[in-house]
VMD Tcl script that draws the C-alpha trace (Angstrom):
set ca {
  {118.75 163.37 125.02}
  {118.78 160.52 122.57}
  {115.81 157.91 122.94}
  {115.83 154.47 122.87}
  {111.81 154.00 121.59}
  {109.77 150.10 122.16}
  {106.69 149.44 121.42}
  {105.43 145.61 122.50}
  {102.49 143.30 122.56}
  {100.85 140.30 122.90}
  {98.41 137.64 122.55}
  {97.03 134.15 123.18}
  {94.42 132.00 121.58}
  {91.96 131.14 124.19}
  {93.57 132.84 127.22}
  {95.42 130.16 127.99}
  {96.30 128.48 125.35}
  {98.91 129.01 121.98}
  {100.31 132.52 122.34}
  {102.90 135.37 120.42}
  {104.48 138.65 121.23}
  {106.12 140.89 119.54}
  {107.99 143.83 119.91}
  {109.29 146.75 117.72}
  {112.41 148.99 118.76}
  {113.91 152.01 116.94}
  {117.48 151.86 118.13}
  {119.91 155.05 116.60}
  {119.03 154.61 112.51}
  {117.63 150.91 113.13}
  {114.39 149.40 113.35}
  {114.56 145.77 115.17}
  {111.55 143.59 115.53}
  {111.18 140.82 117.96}
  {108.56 138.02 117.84}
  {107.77 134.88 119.21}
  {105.19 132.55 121.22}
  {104.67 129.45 123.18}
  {102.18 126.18 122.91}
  {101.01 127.01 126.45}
  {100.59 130.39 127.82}
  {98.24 133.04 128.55}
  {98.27 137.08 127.32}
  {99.68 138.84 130.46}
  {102.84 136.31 129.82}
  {103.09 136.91 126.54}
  {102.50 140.72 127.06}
  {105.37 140.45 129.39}
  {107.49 138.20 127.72}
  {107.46 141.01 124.64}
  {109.13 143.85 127.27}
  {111.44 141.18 128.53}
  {112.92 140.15 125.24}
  {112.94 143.93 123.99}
  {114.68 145.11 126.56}
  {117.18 142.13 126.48}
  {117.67 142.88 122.70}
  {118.57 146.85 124.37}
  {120.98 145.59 126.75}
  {122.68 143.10 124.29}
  {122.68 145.00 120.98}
  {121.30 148.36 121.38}
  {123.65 150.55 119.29}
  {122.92 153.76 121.73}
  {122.93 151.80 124.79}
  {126.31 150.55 124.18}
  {127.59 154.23 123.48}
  {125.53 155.84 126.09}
  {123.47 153.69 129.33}
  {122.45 157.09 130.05}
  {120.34 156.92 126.90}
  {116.09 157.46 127.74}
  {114.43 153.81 127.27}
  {110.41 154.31 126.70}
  {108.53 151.39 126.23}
  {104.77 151.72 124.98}
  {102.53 148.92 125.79}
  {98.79 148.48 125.85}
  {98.69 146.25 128.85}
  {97.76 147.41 132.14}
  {99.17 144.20 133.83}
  {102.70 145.66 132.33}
  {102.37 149.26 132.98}
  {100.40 149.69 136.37}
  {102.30 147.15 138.08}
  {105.70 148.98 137.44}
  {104.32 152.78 137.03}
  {102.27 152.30 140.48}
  {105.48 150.24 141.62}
  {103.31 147.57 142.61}
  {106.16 145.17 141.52}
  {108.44 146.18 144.08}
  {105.70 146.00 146.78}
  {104.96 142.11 145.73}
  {109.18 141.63 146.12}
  {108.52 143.55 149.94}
  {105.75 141.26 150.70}
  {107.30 137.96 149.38}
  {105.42 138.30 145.99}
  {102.26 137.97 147.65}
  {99.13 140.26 146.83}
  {95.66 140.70 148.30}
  {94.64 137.76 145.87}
  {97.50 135.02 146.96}
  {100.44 134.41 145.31}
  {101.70 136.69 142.76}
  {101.40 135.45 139.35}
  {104.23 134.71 136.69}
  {106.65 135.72 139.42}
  {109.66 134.42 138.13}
  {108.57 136.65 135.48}
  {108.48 139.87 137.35}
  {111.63 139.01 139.08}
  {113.57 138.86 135.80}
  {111.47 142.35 134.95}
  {113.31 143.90 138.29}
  {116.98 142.19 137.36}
  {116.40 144.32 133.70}
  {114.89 147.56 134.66}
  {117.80 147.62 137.57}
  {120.14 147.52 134.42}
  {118.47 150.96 132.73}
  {119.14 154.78 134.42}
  {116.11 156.07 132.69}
  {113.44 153.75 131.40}
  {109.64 154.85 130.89}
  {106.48 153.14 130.55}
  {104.00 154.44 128.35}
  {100.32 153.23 128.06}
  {98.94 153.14 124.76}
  {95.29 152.06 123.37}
  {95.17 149.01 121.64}
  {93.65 147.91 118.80}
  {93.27 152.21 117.38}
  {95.42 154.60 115.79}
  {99.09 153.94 117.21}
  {100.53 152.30 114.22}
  {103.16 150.54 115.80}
  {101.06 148.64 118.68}
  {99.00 147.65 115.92}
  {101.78 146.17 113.78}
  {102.62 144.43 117.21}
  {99.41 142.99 117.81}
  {99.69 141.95 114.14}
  {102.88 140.27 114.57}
  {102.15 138.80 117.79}
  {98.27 137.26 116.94}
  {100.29 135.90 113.75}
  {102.58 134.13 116.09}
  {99.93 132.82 118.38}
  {98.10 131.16 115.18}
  {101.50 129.67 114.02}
  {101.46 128.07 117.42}
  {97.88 127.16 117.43}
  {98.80 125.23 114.36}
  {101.87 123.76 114.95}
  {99.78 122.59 118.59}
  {97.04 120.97 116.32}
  {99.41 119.58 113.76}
  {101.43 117.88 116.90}
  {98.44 116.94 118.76}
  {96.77 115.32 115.10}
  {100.14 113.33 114.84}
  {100.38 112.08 118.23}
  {96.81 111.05 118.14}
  {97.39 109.09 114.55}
  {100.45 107.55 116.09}
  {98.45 106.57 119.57}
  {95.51 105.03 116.92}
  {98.35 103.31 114.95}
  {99.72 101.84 118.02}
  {96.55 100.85 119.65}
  {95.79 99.23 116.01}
  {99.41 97.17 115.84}
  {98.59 96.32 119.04}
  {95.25 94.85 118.20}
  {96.56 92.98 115.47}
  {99.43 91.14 117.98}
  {96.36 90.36 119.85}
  {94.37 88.41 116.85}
  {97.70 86.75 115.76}
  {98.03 85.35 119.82}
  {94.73 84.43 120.06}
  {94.82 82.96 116.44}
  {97.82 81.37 117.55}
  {96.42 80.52 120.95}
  {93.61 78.49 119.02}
  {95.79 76.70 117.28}
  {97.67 75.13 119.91}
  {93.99 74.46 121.39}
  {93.54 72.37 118.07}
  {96.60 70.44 118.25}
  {96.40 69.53 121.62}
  {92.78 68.36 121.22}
  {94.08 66.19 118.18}
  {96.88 64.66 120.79}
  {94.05 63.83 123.33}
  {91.27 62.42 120.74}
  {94.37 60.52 119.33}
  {95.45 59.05 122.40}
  {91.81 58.19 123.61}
  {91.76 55.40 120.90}
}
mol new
graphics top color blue
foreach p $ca { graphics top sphere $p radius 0.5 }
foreach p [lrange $ca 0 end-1] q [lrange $ca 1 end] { graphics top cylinder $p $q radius 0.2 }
display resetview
């Protein structure tokens, strides 16, 4: 049987904070990567964000999946948020229980519930644990991939943030300087009217 082969990852700066993913998927005689990020996030969204858009790429573009859905989809990730929660079907027990867990609310559930609508959409899909950061050299060109999209974020959050707080300064400076010219204005008027009233006192 012909295999449809993912590997995916992500990552955040600060946990939450500027994050990537990425995701690598040998399709028939193609290699696609996907990568990406967010200003705001944390790792387990990014980690799942990287399945979600790889298996949207499948579903959209996939070469074998178009010629056979029958075709066996394994994705390898090192995230136990990922893989537990669908290998030990916890997702499907958050959807009985009104996405609710021991701990509360399920997080990222809007998430998860796109996770169910895609993996509804596959007749064989696997999930794979792998080790990070060791010898698979695919999850480490994803982790690559996706840490260099969470610094292009972190970047493009300080560059924004350095702007805004330049234009703020710049603002609170024109802003000052309407003040001087009012009150400079202000004591003018003060001036003139104390001429009028000296004036008419003699």
């Amino acid at each position: 049987m012909e295999e449809i082969i993912i590997y995916t990852d992500g990552a955040c700066k600060n946990n939450p904070g500027p994050g990537g993913y990425a995701a690598i998927i040998f399709d028939k005689d193609q290699k696609k990567g996907i990568k990406g990020g967010a200003y705001d996030t944390t790792n387990n969204i990014m980690e799942l964000t990287a399945v979600l858009e790889a298996l949207k790429w499948v579903l959209s573009s996939s070469l074998l999946f178009k010629e056979n859905n029958n075709v066996h989809v394994k994705v390898h990730s090192d995230s136990n948020y990922v893989v537990n929660a669908i290998n030990n079907n916890w997702i499907k027990t958050w959807e009985e229980k009104g996405w609710k867990n021991s701990g509360g609310d399920v997080k990222n559930q809007e998430l998860w519930e796109e996770m169910l609508y895609l993996l509804d959409k596959f007749n064989q899909i696997t999930f794979i644990k792998v080790k990070g950061h060791s010898t698979d050299k695919y999850n480490n060109l994803c982790d690559k991939y996706a840490s260099e999209e969470a610094e292009k974020f972190k970047e493009k959050k300080e560059a924004e943030e350095t702007k805004e707080y330049i234009e703020k300064e710049e603002r609170q400076s024109d802003t000052i300087a309407s003040l001087v010219i009012e009150n400079s204005k202000l004591k003018n008027k003060i001036r003139l009217l104390e001429e009028e009233i000296n004036n008419l006192k003699k």
